[in-house]
N, C-alpha and C positions, 0 to 999 in steps of 0.2 A: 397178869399175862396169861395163867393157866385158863383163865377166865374166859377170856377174849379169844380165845384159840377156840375152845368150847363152843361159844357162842358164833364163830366161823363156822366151823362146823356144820352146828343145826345150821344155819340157814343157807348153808350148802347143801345140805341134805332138803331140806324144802323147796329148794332152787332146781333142781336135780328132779325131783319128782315130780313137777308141774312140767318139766320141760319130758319127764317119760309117760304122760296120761296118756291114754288110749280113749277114744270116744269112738263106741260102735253105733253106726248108723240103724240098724235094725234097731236099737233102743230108742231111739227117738220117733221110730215108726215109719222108717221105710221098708219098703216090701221088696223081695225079690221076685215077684211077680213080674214077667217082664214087660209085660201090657201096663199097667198103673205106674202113673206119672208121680217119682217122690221126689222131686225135688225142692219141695219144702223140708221135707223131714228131713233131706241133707243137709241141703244148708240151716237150720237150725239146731244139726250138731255140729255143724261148721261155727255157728256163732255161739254155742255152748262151749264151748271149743277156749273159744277167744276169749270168752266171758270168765272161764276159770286159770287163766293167765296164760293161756298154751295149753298143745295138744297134738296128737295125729290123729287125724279123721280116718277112720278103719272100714272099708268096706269087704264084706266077707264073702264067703262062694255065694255062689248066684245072680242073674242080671240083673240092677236095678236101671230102671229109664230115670232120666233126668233130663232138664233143660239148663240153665245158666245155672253154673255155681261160683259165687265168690269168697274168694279161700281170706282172710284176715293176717293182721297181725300174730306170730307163734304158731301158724297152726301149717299143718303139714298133711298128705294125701297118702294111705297105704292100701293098696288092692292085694289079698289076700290070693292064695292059689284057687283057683277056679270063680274069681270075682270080675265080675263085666261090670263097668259102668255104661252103660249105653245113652249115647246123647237120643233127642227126640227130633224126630223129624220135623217137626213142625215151628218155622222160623220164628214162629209167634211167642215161644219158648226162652228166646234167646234177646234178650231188651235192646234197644238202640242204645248207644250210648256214644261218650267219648272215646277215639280211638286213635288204629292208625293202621293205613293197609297200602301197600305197594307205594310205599316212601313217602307219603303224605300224613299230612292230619286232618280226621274226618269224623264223623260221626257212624257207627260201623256195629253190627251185630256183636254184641259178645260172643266169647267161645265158651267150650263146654264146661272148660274150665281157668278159671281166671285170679291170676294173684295181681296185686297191684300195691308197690309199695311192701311187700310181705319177704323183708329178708330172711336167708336161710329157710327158704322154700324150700322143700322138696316131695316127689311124688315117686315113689317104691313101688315093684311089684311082689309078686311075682304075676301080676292079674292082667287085667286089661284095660283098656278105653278104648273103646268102639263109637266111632263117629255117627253111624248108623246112616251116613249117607246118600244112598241109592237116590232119594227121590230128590235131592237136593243136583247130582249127576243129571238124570234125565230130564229135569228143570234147565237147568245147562242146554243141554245137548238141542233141547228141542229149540229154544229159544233165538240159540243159534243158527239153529237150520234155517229158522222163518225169517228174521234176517238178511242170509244169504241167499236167498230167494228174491230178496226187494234189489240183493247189490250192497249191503249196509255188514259193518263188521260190530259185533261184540266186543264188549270188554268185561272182565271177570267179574266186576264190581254189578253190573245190571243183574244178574240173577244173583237173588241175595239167602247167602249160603251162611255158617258159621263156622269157622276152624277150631280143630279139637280143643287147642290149647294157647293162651293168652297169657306171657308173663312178661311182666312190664313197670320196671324202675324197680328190681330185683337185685341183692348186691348174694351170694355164696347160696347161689344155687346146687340144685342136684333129681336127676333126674336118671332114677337107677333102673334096672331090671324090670319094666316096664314094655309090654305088647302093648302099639300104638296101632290102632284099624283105621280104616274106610272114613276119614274127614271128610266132612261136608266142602271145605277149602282148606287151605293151610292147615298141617298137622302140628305144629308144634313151633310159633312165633315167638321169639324171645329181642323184646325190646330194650334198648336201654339199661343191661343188667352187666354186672360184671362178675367174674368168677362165678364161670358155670360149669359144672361136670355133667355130662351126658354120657352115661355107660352103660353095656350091655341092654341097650334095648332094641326089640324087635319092630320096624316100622314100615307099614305095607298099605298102601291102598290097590286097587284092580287097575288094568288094563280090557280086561274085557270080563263078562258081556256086554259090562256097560262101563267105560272107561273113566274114573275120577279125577273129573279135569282140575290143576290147578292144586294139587294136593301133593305140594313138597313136604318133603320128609323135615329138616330145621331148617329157619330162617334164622337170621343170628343176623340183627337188626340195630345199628348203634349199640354193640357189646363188645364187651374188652374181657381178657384172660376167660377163653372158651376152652373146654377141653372134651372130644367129644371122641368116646372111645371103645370098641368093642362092639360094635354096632352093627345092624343089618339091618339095610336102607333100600325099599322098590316101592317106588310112588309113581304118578302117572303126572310128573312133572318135572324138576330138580330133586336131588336126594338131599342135598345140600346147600339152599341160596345162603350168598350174603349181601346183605343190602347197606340200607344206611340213608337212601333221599334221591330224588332225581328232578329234576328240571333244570332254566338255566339260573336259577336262584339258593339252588338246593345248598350248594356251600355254606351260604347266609344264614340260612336259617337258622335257630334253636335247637328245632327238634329233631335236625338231623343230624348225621354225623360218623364218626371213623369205626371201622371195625377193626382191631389189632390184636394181637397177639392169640392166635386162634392155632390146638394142633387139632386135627385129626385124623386116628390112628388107630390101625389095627382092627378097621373095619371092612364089612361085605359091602358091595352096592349091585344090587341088581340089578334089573329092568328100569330104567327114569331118561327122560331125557337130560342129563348129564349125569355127573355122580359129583361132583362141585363148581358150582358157576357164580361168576360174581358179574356185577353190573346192570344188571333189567334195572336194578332200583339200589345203584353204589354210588358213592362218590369218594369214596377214601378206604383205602384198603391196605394195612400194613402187617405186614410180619405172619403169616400161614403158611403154617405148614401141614402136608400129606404125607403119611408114611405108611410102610408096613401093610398100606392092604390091599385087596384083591377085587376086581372089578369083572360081572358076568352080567355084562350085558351090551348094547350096541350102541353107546351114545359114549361123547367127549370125556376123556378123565377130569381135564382142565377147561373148562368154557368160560372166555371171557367178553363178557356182552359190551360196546364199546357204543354210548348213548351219545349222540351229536346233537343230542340240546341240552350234555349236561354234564359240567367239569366232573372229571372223575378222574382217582391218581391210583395205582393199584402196584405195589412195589416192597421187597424182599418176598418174596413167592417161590415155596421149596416142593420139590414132590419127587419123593423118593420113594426107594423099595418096591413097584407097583407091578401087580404081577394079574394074571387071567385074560379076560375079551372084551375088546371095547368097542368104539368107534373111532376116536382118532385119541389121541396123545392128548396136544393143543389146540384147541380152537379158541381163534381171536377172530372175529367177526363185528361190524357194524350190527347194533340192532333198534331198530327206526321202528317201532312197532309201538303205536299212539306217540308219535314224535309229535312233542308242543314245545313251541319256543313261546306260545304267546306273546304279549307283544313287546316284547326284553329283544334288545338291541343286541344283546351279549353274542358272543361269537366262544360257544365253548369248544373244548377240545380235549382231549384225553392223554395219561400221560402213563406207560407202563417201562419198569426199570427192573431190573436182579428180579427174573425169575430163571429159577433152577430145576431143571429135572432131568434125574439121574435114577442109574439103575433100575430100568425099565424091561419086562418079559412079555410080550402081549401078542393076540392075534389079534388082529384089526380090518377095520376098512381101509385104515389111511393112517398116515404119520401124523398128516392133521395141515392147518390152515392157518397164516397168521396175516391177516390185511386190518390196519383197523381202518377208520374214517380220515379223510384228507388232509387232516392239520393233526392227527392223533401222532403223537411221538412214542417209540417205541423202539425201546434198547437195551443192552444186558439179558438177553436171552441166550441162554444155555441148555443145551442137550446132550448128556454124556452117557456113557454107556447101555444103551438100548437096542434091545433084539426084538424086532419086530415081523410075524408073518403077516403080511398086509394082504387086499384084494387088489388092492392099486398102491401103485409107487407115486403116483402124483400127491407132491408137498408145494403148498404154495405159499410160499415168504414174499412178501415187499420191502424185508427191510435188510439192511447190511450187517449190521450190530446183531445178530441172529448164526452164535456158532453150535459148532456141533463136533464133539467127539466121541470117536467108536458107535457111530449110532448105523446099525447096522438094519436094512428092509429086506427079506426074501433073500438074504445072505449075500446083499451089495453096500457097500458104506457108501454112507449119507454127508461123511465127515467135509467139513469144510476145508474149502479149497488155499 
């Protein structure tokens, strides 16, 4: 008995230590030069990594450039204080591969960094990852312009960008203390993962001089038990999507699906246009909640995008405690923006129930808007206790089932009649 205790033991303690190895990237011969391209030498302490049964991959002060890195089985990302991992500008960097980008499945550039499969991920700072962007924006921009010059509209997918971060069929995630910069597209996708923690991280792309288009703060993508907290979020798109699939087939599918049980709490949201929206690319949305934080800047607390080619159910929706300067409250709007039915008979429509929000402080544009699309059903909306300095008193509801108490605009109650 004495025996087998023993023998527990050690191999607890050998257990235990392969799960504390540290693999410094510099030993494998990346450079912190920030011109030379290591991202061989990283990822071959990434699979050194793997190869001795687990590990955290360590990168230390100074920038190293990298293109695609794929993180394995056991192994883990730590960026040390003053350590930049800086992506490469150069798309060629980053491999085609199997993916999955704005609720589809596609073949799609890697991100900068990518787990797949890799439970108990996680990526620590106190350092940074820096998308290194710029030319991947003005690629954008320009492309765009010439476009709208012929009459023809862009879509995000033509100019082929890579987003920071790629994690995907991930179960007890974590992503801590962590400076997230300037993504090429999408900062930080999490597909398909369950039990994820997002804390204290700092997450920013520009606004100007050159604006990076398309570069939400998290996506939270077919995931279940999210918890994302302590955060400061100013991206030059959503601070926050949730998605999950869209077209008039997307229900069907496999590889789409519900996002549920999501808090997010006791975070900043700056400048984005929103600070949490669901629907560009949702179809099932259950049980989210907002608390506890503070919003400075000019766009929707709550945006929700109402697709009319594609069933979408969005229902127990909380948001509470919300305090600082917005743009509206709620927005519930149709959004037709690449609307394809192709050639599906289906006749979709959307269906919103119990959302709540309370205890609101804000200076604003507006209380906010809620119309969705023609056959969208829409009920169980609640607004209680809210002081609002507005620009305009105009609130525009279409629906009945939409009450309100104590909700108070420029010191006139809003309360239902």
């Amino acid at each position: 008995m004495r025996f087998s205790l023993i023998i527990s033991i050690f191999l607890s303690l050998i257990i235990n230590n392969v799960r504390a190895q540290e693999f410094l990237v510099t030993t494998y011969g990346a450079s912190s030069d920030s011109t030379a391209l290591s991202t061989i030498a990283i990822q071959k302490t990434i699979d050194e990594a793997f190869k001795s049964g687990g590990g955290t991959v360590v990168i230390p002060q100074g920038t190293f450039l990298s293109g695609a890195l794929f993180f394995k089985s056991k192994t883990k990302l730590k960026l040390l204080k003053g350590a930049v991992l800086k992506g490469s500008d150069d798309i060629r960097k980053y491999p085609l591969i199997p993916s999955r980008m704005e609720g589809v499945k596609l073949d799609y550039y890697a991100a900068l960094i990518n787990a797949y499969n890799v439970d108990d991920f996680s990526i620590t700072g106190p350092g940074e990852v820096n998308g290194n962007g710029l030319r991947f924006w003005k690629a954008f921009w320009q492309h765009r312009d010439s476009l709208k010059k012929v009459g023809k509209e862009t879509t995000n997918l033509e100019v082929h960008r890579p987003r920071l971060i790629f994690i995907w069929k991930c179960d007890n995630v974590v992503v801590k203390n962590v400076k997230l910069r300037n993504s090429g597209f999408w900062t930080t996708h999490l597909y398909q993962c369950n039990n994820v923690t997002i804390d204290s991280c700092d997450i920013r792309s520009p606004f100007n001089p050159v604006a990076a288009p398309s570069t939400d703060g998290i996506d939270l993508d077919v995931c279940k038990k999210v918890s994302i907290t302590n955060c400061y979020i100013s991206v030059n798109d959503d601070a926050i999507a949730i998605k999950g699939g869209k077209g008039p087939t997307a229900h069907k599918l496999p590889e789409n699906g519900a996002v549920e049980d999501i808090i997010i709490e006791n975070c900043t949201f700056g400048p984005a246009h929103a600070s949490v929206t669901i629907g560009s690319e949702s179809i099932f949305v259950k049980n989210l909640i907002i608390r506890n934080c503070r919003v400075e800047n000019d766009c929707p607390i709550l945006n929700l995008k109402m697709r009319p080619d594609t069933y979408q159910v969005f229902e127990n929706i909380k948001v509470e405690n919300i305090t600082g300067t917005c743009g509206s409250i709620i927005n519930i709007k149709p959004w037709k923006q690449f609307f394809n039915l192709g050639s599906s008979k289906e006749k979709p429509f959307g269906k919103i129930t119990n959302v709540q929000i309370s205890n609101v402080n804000v200076n604003c544009k507006s209380l906010g808007h809620i119309e969705g699309n023609q056959h969208d059903l829409i009920s169980g909306i609640r607004l209680s206790d809210i002081t609002a300095t507005a620009k305009s008193t105009l609130f525009v509801n279409k629906y009945k089932d939409v009450k309100m108490e104590n909700v108070i605009v420029n010191g006139v109650s809003f309360d239902s009649k």
